[in-house]
DRENLUMKE-265785 format. One record per residue (C-alpha): residue number from 1; residue in three letters; z, x, y. Coordinates in Angstrom, 1 decimal, decimal comma. Example, Ala and Ser with C-alpha at 12.3 -4.5 7.8 and 13.67 -1.06 7.14 Angstrom:
(1; "ALA"; (7,8; 12,3; -4,5))
(2; "SER"; (7,1; 13,7; -1,1))
# end
This chain:
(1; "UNK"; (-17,2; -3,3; 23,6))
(2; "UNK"; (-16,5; -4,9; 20,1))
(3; "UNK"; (-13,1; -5,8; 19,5))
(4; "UNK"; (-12,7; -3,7; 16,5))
(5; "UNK"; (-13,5; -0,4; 18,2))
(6; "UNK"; (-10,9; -0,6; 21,1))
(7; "UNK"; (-7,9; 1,0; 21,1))
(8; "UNK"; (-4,8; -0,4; 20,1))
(9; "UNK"; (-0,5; 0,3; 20,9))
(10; "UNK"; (0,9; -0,1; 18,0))
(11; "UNK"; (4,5; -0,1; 18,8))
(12; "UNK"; (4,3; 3,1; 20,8))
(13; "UNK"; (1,7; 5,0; 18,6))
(14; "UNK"; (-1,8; 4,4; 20,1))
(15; "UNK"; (-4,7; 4,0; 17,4))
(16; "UNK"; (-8,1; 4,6; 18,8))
(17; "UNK"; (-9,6; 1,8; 17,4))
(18; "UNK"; (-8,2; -1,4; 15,1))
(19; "UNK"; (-10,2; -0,1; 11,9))
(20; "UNK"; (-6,8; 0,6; 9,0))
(21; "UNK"; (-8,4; 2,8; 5,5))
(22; "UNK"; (-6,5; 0,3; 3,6))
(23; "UNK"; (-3,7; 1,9; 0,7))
(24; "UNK"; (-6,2; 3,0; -2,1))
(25; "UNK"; (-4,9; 4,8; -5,6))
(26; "UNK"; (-6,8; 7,6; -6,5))
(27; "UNK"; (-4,9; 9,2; -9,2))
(28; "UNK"; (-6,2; 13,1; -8,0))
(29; "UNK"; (-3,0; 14,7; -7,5))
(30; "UNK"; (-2,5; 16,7; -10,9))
(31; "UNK"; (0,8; 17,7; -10,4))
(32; "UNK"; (1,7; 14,9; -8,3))
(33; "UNK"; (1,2; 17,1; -5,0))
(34; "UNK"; (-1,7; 16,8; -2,5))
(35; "UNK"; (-3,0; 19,5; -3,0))
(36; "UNK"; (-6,5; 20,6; -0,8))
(37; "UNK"; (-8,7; 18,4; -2,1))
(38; "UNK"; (-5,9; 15,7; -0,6))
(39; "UNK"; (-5,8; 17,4; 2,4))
(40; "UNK"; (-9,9; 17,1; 2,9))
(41; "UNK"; (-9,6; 13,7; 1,9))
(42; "UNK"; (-7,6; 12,1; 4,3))
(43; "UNK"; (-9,0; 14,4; 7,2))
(44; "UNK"; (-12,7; 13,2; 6,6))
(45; "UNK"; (-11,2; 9,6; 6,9))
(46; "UNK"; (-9,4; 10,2; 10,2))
(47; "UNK"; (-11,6; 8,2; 12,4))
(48; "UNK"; (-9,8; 5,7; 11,4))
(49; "UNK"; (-7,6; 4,1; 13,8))
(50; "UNK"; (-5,1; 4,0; 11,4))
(51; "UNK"; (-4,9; 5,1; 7,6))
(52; "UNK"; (-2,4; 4,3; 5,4))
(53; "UNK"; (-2,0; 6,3; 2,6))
(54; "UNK"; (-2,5; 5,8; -1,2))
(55; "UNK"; (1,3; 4,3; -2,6))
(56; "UNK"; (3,8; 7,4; -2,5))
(57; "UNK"; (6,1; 6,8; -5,2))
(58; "UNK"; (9,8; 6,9; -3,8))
(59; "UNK"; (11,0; 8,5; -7,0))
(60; "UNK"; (9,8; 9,0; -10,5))
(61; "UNK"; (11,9; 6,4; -11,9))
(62; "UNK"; (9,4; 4,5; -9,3))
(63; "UNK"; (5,8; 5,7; -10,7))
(64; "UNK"; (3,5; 3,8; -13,2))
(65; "UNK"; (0,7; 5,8; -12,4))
(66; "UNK"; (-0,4; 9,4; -13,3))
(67; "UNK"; (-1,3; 11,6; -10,8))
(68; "UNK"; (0,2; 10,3; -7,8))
(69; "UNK"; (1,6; 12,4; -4,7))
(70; "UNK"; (5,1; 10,9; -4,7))
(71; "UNK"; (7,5; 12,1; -1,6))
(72; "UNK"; (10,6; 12,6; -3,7))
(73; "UNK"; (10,7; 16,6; -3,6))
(74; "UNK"; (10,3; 19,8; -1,3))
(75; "UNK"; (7,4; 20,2; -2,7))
(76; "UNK"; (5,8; 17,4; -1,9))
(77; "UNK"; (6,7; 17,0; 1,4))
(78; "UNK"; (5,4; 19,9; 2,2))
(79; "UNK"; (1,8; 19,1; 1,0))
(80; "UNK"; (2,0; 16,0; 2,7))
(81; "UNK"; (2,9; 17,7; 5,8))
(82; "UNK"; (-0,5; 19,5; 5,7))
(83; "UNK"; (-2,1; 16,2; 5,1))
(84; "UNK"; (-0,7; 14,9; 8,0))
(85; "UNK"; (-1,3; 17,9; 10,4))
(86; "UNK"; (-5,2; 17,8; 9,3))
(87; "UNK"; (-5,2; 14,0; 10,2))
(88; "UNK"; (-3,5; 14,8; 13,3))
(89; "UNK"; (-5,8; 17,3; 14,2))
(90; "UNK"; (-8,8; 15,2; 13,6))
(91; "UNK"; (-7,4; 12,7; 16,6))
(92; "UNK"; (-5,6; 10,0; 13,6))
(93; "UNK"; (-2,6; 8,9; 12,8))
(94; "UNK"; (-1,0; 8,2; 9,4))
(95; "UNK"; (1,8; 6,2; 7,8))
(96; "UNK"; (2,6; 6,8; 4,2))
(97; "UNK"; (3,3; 3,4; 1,9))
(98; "UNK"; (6,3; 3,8; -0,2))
(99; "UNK"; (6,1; 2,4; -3,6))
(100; "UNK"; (8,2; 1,8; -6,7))
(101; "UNK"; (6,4; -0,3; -9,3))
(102; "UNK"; (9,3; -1,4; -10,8))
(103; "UNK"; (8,3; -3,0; -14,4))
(104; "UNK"; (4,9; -1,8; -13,8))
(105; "UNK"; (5,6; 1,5; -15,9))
(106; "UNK"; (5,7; 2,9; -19,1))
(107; "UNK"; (8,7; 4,9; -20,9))
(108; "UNK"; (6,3; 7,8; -21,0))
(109; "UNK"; (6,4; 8,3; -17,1))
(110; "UNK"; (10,2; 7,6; -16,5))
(111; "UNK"; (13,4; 10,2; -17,0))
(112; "UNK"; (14,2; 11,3; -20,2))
(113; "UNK"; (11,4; 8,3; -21,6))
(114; "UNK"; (14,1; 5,2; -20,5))
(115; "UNK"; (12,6; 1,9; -19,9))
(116; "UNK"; (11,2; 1,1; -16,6))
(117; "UNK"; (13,3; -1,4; -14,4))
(118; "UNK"; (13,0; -4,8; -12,9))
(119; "UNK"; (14,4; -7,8; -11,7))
(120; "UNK"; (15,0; -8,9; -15,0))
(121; "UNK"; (14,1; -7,8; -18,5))
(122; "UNK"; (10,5; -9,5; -19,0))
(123; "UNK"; (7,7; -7,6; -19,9))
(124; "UNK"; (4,5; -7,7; -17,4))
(125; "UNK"; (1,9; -9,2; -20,1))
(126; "UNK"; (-1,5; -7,7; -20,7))
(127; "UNK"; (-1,1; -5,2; -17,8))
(128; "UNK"; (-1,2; -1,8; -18,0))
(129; "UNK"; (0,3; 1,5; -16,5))
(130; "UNK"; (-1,5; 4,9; -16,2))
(131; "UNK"; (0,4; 6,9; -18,5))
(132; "UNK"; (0,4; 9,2; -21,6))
(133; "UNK"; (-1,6; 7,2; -24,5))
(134; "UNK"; (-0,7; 10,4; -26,9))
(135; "UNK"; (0,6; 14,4; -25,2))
(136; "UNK"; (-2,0; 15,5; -23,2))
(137; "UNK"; (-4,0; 12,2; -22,8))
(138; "UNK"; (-3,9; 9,6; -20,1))
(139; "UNK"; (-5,1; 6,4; -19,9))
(140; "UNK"; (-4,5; 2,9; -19,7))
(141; "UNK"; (-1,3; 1,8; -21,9))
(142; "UNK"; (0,5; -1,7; -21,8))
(143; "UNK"; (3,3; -1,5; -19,6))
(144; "UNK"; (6,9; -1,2; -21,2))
(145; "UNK"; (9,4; -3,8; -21,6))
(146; "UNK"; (11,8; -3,2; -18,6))
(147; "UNK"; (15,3; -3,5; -18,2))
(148; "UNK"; (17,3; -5,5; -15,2))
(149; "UNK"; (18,5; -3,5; -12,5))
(150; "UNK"; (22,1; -4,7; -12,3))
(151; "UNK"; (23,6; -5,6; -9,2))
(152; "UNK"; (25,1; -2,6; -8,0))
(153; "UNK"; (22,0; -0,2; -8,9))
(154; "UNK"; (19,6; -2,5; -6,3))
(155; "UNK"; (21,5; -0,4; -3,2))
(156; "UNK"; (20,8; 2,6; -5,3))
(157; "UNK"; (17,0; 1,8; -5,0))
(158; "UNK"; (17,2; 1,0; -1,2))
(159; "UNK"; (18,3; 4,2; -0,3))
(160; "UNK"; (16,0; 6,0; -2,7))
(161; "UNK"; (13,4; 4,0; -0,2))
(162; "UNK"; (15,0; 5,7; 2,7))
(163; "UNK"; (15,1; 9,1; 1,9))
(164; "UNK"; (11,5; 9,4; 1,0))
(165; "UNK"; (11,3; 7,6; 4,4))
(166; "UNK"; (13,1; 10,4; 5,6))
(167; "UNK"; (10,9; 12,6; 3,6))
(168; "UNK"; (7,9; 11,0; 5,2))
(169; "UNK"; (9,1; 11,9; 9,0))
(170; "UNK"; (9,7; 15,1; 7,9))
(171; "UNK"; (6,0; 15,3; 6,5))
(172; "UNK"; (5,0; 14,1; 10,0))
(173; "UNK"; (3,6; 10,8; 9,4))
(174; "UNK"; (3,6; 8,2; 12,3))
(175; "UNK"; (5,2; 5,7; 10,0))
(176; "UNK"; (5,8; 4,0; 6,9))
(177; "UNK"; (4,6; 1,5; 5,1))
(178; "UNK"; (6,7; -0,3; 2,4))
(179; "UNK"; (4,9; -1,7; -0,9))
(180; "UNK"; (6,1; -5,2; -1,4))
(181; "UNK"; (2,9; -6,6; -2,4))
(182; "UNK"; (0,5; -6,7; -5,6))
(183; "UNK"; (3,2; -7,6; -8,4))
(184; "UNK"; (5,6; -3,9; -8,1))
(185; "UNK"; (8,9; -4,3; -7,6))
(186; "UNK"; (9,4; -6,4; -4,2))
(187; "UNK"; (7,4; -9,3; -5,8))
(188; "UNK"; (9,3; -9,0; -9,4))
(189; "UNK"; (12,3; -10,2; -7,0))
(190; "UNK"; (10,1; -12,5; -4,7))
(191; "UNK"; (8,4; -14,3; -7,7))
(192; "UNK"; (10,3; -17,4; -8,5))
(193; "UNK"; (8,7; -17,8; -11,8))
(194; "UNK"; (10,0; -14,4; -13,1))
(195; "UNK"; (12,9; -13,7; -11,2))
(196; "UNK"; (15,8; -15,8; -13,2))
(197; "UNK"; (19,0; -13,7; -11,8))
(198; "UNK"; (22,2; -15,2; -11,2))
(199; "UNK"; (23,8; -12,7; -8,9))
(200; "UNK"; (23,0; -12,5; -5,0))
(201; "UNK"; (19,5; -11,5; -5,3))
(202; "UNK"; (18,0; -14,4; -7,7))
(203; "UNK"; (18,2; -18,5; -7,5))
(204; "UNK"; (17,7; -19,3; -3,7))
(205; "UNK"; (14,9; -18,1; -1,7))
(206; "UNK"; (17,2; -16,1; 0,3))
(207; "UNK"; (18,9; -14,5; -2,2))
(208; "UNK"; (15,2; -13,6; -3,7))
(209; "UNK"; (14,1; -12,2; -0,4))
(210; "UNK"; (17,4; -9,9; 0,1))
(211; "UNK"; (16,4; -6,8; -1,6))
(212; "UNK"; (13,4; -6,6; 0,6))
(213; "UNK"; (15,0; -7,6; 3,6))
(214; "UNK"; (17,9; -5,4; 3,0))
(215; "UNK"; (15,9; -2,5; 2,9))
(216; "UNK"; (13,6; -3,4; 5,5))
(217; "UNK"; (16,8; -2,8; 7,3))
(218; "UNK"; (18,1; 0,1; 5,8))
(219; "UNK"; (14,6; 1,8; 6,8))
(220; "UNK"; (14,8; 0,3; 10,3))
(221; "UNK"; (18,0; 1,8; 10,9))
(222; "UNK"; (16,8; 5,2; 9,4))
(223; "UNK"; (13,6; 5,6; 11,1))
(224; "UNK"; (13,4; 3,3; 13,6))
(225; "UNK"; (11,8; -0,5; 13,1))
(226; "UNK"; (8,7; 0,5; 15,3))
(227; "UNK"; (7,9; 2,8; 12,4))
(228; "UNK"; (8,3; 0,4; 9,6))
(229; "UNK"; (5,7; -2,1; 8,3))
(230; "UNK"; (5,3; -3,6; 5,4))
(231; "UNK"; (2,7; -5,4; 2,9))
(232; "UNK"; (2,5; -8,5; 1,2))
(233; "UNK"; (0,4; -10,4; -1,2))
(234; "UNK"; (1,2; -14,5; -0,6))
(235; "UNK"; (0,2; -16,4; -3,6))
(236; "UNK"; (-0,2; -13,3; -5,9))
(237; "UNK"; (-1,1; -13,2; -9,8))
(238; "UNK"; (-1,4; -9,5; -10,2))
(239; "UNK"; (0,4; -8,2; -13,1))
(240; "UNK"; (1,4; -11,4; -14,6))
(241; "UNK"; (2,8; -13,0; -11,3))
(242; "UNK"; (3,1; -16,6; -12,0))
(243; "UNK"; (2,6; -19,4; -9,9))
(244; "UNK"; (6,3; -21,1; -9,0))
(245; "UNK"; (7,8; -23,9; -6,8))
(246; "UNK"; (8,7; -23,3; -3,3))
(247; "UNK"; (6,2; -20,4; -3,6))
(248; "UNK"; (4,9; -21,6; 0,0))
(249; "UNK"; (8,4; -22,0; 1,8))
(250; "UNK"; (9,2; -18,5; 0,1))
(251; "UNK"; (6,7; -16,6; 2,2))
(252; "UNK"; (6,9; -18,9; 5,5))
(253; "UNK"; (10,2; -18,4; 5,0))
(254; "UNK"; (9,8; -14,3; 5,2))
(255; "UNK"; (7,2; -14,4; 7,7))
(256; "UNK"; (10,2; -16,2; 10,0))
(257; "UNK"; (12,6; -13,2; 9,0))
(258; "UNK"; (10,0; -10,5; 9,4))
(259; "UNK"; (9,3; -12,3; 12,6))
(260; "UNK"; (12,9; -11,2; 14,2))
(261; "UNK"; (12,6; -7,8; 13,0))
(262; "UNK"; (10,6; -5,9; 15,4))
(263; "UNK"; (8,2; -4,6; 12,5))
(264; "UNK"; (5,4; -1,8; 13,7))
(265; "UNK"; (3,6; -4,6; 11,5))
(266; "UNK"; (2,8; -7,0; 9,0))
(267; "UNK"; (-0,2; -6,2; 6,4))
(268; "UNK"; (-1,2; -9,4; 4,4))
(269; "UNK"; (-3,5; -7,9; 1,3))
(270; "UNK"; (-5,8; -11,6; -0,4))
(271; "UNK"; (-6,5; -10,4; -4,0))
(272; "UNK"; (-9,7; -11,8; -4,1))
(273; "UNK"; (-11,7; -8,8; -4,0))
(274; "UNK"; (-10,1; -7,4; -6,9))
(275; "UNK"; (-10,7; -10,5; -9,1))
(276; "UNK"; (-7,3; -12,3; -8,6))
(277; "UNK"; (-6,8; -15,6; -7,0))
(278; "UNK"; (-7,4; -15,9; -3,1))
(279; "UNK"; (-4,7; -16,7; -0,4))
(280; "UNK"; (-4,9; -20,2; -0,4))
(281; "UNK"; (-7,2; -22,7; 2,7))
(282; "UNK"; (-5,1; -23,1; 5,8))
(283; "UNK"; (-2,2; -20,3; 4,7))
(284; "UNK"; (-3,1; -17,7; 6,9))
(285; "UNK"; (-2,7; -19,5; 9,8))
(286; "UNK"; (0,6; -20,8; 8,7))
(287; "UNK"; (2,0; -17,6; 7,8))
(288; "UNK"; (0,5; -16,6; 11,4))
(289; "UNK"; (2,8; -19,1; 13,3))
(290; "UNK"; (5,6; -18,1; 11,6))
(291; "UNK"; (5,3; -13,7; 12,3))
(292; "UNK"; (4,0; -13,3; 15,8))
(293; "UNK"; (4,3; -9,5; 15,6))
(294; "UNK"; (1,8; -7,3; 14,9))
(295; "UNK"; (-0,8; -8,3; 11,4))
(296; "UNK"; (-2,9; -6,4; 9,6))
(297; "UNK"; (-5,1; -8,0; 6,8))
(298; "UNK"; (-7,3; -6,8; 4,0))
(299; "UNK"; (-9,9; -8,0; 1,2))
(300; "UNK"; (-13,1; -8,0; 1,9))
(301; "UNK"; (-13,9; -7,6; 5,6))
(302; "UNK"; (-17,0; -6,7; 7,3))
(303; "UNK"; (-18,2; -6,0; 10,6))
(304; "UNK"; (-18,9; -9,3; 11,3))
(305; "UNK"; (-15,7; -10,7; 9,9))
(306; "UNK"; (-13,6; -8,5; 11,1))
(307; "UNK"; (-15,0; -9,1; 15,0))
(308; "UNK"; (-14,9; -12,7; 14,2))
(309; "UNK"; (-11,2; -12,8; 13,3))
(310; "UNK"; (-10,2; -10,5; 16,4))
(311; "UNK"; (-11,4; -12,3; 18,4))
(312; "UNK"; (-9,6; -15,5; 17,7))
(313; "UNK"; (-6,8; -14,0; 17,8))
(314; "UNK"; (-5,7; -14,8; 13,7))
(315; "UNK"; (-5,3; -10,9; 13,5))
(316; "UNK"; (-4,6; -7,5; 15,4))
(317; "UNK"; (-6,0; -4,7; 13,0))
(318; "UNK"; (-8,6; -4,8; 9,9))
(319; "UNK"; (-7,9; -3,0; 7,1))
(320; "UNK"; (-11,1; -1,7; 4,8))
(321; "UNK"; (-10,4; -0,4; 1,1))
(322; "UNK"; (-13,0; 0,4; -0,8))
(323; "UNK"; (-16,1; 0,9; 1,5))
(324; "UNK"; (-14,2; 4,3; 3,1))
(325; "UNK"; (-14,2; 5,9; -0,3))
(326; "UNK"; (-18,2; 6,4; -0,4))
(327; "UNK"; (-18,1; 6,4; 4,1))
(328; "UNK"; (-15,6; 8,9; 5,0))
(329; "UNK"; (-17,3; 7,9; 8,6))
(330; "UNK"; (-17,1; 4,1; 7,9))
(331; "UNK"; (-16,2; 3,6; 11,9))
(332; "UNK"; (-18,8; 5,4; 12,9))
(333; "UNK"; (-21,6; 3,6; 10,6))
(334; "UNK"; (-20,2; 0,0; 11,4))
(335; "UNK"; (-20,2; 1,2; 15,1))
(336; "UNK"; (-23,9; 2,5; 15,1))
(337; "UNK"; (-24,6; -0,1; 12,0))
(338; "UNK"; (-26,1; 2,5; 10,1))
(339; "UNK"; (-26,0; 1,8; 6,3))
(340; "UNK"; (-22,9; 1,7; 4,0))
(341; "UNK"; (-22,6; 3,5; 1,1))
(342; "UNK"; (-21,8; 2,2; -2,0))
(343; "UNK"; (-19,1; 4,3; -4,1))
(344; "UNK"; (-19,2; 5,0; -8,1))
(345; "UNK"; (-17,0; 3,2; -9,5))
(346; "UNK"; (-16,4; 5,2; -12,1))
(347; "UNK"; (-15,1; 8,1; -10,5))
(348; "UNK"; (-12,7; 5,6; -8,3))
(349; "UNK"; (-9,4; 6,7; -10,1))
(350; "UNK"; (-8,6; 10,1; -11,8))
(351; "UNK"; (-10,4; 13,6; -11,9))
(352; "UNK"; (-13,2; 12,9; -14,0))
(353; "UNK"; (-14,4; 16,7; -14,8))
(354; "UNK"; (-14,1; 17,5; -10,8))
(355; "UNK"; (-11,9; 17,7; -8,1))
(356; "UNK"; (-14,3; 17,0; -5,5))
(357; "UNK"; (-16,8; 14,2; -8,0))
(358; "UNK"; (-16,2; 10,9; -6,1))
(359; "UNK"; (-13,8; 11,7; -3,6))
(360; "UNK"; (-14,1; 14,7; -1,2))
(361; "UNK"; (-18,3; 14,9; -1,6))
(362; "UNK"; (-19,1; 11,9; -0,1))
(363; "UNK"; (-21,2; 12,8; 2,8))
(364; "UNK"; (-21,4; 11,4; 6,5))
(365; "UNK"; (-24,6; 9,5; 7,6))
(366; "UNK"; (-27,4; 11,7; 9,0))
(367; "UNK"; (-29,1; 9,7; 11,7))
(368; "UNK"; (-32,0; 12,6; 11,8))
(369; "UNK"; (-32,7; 13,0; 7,9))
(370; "UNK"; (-32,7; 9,2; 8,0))
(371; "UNK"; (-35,1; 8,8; 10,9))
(372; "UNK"; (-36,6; 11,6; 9,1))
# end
């Protein structure tokens, strides 16, 4: 049997095969519930050995998106629960990725219309939240001009991270994953180019890589570690991320302290596929060396790939974004390889006139009608 569709223990939880739905925003949640449509979603997807959810923001100080199920309230726990119990039923198992965007925001989406906040008070250039262009109308609108957490108020963050982790458990998910990657507010810390702090978490590497690690620990302790992952984006330029010295000992240099953590994984996410610069020649392996836990990767994986790269060994699970939007039986196709679907794009992100429009009405593959 092909590597991809065997069964895997991932730190006690046992997937039924090493295919992850990668994190995808879908912006569907009106009231920033999941509601049924959310519900059918995920439970169409289940075949999946492992889904990880769209980003959950961990408050709404932490959302730069419309429309997103956060896992801050009753409320929404409670519709994640039945998420969770569908996917469940359906033979998956899902972990839900926390997220705060950090400068990725706009003042129309945070309390009382404050600024958003970052490691330090620098606006992301031509990038743009999904917010309130005028009352009543969303769209894309240039992020805000943040302001600098101070010192005292990054804790304050951490353990708004672990109660939607405890939030989460209660909702019944197997896991969580936390955001670190694609320019939020792990990497506005990370990125030596933007981060300019003085205090414990800006200058040195380490002191860079201690909010993440910090609450890495805090959720380790909460949940348990086996329950933790997280996701990173080496070299990335979303969101005005600039390039920056040491940028290469900065993430060896995480991979080694993510490497004594006894992580449920790592999940490495290459930008290349959404138009950004690729993890550079040779990295992987590097970064590979240095974390000899579990690794999930994603960005542009097929089949073919994906067997080819199990089976050397360079990675444990695949994760595939966009082709399970249009297959909600993407296992099942690359299993049998039947066809894959290609998704509307425009209908990717947001309600579009329909609940159901380019999200819950994609159908499964008919062998028969096919064969016709």
């Amino acid at each position: 049997m092909s590597p991809l569709f065997q069964p895997f223990n991932l730190a006690g939880t046992v997937l039924s095969n090493r295919v992850v739905m990668a994190p995808m925003t879908r912006a569907r949640a009106l009231d920033d519930i999941p509601d049924e449509q959310t519900v059918l979603y995920y439970a169409q997807r289940a075949s999946a050995g492992l889904i990880i959810s769209e980003g959950v923001p961990i408050s709404r100080e932490g959302c730069g998106y419309l429309f997103n199920p956060g896992l801050y309230n009753d409320e929404q726990t409670r519709g994640w629960r039945r998420v969770t119990d569908a996917v469940h039923a359906r033979g998956g198992r899902i972990f839900a990725q926390l997220w705060h965007v950090g400068r990725m925001s706009h003042v129309s989406l945070q309390p009382d219309g404050g600024a958003p906040v970052s490691s330090v008070a620098t606006v992301a250039a031509r990038s743009n939240a999904y917010a309130w262009v005028e009352k009543g109308t969303p769209g894309p609108v240039q992020a805000s001009i943040p302001r600098a957490l101070s010192t005292s108020e990054v804790s304050r963050i951490t353990a708004d991270f672990v109660s939607a982790a405890r939030r989460a458990m209660d909702a019944g998910f197997d896991g969580i994953e936390l955001h670190g990657a694609n320019g939020y507010l792990f990497e506005q810390f990370l990125n030596g180019a933007l981060n300019t702090r003085t205090d414990a978490y800006g200058g040195s590497i380490a002191n860079r890589q201690r909010f993440l690690l910090d609450t890495l620990d805090a959720l380790a302790a909460e949940i348990g570690s086996d329950r933790v992952g997280v996701r990173l984006s080496p070299f990335g330029r979303l969101f005005d991320m600039q390039p920056y010295t040491e940028e290469t000992d900065t993430w060896l240099s995480l991979a080694s302290a993510l490497n004594e953590r006894g992580l449920a994984y790592v999940h490495l996410s290459d930008q290349l596929t959404i138009g950004a610069e690729a993890i550079p020649q040779g990295f992987a392996s590097r970064f590979r060396q240095a974390y000899q836990g579990t690794l999930i990767a994603a960005g542009g994986f097929n089949r073919s790939l994906a067997e080819a790269v199990l089976e050397q060994g360079d990675l444990d699970l695949i994760a595939f974004g966009r082709p399970f939007i249009a297959n909600p039986d993407l296992v099942q196709r690359m299993q049998n390889d039947w066809p894959i679907a290609e998704g509307d794009r425009a209908t990717f992100y947001g309600i579009n006139g329909s609940p159901t429009k380019g999200y819950t009405d994609y159908p499964v593959y008919n062998e028969a009608v096919a064969i016709g």
